[in-house]
C-alpha positions in Angstrom: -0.2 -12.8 -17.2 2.2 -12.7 -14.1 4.5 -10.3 -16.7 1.4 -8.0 -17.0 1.2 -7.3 -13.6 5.1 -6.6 -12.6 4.8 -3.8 -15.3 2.6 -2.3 -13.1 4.6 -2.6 -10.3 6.8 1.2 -9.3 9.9 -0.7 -9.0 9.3 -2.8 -12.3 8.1 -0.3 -14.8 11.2 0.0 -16.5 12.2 -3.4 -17.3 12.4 -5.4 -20.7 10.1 -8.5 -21.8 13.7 -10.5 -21.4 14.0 -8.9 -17.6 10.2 -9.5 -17.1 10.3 -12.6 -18.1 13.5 -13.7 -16.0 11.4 -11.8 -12.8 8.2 -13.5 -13.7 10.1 -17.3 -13.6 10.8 -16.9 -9.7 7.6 -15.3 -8.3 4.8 -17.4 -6.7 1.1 -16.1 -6.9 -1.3 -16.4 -3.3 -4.7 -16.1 -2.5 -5.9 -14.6 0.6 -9.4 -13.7 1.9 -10.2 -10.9 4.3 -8.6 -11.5 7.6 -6.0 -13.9 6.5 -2.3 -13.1 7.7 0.1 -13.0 5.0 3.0 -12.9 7.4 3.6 -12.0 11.1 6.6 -9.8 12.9 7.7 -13.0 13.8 8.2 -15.0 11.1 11.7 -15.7 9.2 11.9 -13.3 6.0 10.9 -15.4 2.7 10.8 -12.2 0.8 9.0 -9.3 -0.7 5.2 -9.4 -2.1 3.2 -7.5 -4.3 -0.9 -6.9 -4.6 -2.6 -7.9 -7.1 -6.0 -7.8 -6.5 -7.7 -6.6 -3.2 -6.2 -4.6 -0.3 -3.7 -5.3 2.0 -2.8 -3.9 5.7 0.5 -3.5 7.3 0.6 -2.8 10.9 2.6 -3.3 14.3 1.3 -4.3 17.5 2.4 -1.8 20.3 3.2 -3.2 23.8 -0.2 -1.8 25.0 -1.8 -3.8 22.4 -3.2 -0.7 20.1 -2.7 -1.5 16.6 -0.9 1.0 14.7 -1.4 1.0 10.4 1.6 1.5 8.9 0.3 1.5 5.1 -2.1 0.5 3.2 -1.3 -1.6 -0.1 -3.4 -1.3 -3.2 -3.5 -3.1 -6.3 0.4 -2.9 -8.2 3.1 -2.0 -5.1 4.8 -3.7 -3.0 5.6 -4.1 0.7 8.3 -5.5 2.7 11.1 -5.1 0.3 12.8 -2.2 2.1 14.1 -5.3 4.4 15.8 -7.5 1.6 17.9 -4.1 0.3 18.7 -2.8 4.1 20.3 -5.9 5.2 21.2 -7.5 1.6 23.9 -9.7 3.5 21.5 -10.8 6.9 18.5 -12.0 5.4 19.1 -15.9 5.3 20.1 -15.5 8.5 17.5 -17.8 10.8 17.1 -14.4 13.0 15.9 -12.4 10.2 12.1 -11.7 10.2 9.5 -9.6 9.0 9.2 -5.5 10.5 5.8 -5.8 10.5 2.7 -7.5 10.1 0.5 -7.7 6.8 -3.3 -8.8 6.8 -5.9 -9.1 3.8 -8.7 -6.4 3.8 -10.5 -7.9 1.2 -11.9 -11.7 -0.4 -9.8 -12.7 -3.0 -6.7 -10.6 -2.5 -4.6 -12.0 -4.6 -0.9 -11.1 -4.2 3.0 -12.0 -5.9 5.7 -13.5 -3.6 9.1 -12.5 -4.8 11.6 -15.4 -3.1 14.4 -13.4 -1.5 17.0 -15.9 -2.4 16.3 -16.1 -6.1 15.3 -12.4 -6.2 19.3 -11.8 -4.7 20.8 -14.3 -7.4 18.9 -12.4 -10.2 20.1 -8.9 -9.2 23.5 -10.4 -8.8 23.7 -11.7 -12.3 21.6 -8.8 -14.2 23.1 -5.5 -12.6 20.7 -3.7 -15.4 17.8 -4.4 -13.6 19.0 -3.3 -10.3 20.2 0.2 -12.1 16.4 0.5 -14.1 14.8 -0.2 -10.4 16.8 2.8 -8.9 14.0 5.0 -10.6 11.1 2.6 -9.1 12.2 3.2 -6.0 12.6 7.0 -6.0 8.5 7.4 -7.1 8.0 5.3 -4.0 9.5 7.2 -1.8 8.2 10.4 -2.7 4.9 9.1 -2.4 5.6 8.0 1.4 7.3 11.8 1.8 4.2 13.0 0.5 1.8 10.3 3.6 4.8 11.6 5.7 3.9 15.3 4.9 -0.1 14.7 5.1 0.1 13.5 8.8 2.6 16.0 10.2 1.6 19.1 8.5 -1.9 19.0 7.8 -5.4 18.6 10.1 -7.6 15.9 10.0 -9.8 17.8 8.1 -7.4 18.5 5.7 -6.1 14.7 5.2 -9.5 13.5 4.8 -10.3 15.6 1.9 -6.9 15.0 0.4 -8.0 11.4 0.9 -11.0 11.1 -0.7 -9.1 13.0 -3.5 -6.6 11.1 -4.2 -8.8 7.8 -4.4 -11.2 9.2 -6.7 -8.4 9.8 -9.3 -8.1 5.9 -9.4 -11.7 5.5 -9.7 -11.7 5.8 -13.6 -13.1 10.0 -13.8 -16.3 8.4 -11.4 -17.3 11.3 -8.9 -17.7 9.0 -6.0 -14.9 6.4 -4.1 -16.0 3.1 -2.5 -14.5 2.5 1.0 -12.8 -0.7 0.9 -11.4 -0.7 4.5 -13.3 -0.3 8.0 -13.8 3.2 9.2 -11.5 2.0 11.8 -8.6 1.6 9.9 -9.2 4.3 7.7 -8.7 6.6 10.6 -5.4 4.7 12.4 -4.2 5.1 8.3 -4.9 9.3 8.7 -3.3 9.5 12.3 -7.0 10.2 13.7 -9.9 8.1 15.5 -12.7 6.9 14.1 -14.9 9.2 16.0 -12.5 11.8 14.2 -13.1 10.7 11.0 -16.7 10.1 11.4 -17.3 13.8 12.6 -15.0 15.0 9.6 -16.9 13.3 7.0 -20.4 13.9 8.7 -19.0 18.3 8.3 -18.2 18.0 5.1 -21.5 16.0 3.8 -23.2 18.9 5.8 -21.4 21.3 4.4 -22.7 19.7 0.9 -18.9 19.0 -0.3 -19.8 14.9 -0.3 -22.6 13.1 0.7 -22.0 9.7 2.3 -24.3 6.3 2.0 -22.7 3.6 3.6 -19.3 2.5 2.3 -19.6 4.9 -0.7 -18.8 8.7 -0.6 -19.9 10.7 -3.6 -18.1 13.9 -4.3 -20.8 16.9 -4.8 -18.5 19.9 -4.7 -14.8 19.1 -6.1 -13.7 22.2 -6.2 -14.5 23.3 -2.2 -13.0 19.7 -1.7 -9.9 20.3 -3.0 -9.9 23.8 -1.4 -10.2 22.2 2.0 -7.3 19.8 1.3 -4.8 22.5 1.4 
């Protein structure tokens, strides 16, 4: 089962059932509920992880104590592994810890823990899977060029709609998108405020583009949607 899911993982997809199986033999599956830490800042790096099942936050603490949201991390990527490459020779180093902070959104998130120190001697003995996951890691960062691009170049208006878009192309050709996150993070994860967001969804449900019942938004008008994203 654990092989099934690292398929699905970006930085996975290309390996072999002989790779997957060598990957699979070091990981450790976790359970969290909604609000459980998964790591803090402050805790010595024990690796990188990967959802499974539920949602999962990453965010900083500023000095002013605002939180900022970093990403989001849906079912099949991961998150902190950009540490273990960046400092491939520091990180059994007491001193080394986490960027960042990671919470569960959801019950049940279930989630993979790749140990750093195995993970290191696997790459070290199988240079083929560091060459395969090369690839992995290009889609993944032009999907953070592309977050990158939505915050700095586009309105909130703009980001919203895109956002609704893009989640209702994992909903399985449904026309509507269930909010798994608070409005509040949602809007810290578009560079807005919630009363932002709120007034931007409220325009377009009155502008008969979605319509909005609680935590689900139903997409009326896809077309003027998408028009409105660009």
């Amino acid at each position: 089962m654990v092989k099934q899911y690292l398929k699905k993982v970006y930085i996975f997809s290309g390996l072999d059932e002989e790779e997957l199986e060598k990957l699979a033999g070091i990981v450790k599956v976790k359970t969290f509920n909604k609000g459980d830490i998964i790591f803090f800042d402050t805790e010595p790096y024990l690796g990188f992880y990967i959802t499974i099942t539920g949602l999962v936050k990453i965010y900083k603490i500023s000095k002013d104590a605002k939180e900022h949201i970093l990403h989001l991390i849906p079912p099949f990527n991961t998150f902190a592994e950009v540490p273990l490459f960046e400092n491939f020779d520091e990180m059994f180093v007491d001193s080394f810890r986490y960027p960042a902070n990671a919470m569960a959104l959801e019950d049940e998130t279930r989630v993979i823990l790749v140990p750093a120190r195995q993970f290191r001697e696997l790459l070290e003995n199988n240079s083929r899977i560091c060459i395969k996951m090369v690839s992995g890691f290009a889609k993944r960062l032009r999907h953070l060029n592309h977050h990158i691009e939505e915050l700095t170049l586009k309105d909130v208006a703009k980001r919203v709609a895109g956002y609704i878009l893009d989640e209702q192309k994992k909903s399985a050709g449904k026309d509507e998108i269930s909010l798994n996150i608070s409005k509040n993070d949602l809007a810290a994860y578009l560079g807005t405020i919630p009363e932002t967001l709120s007034r931007t969804l409220k325009k377009l449900q009155d502008e008969d583009m979605i319509e909005v019942e609680g935590k689900i938004i139903r997409i009326c008008d896809k077309d003027r949607l998408k028009d409105s994203a660009v």
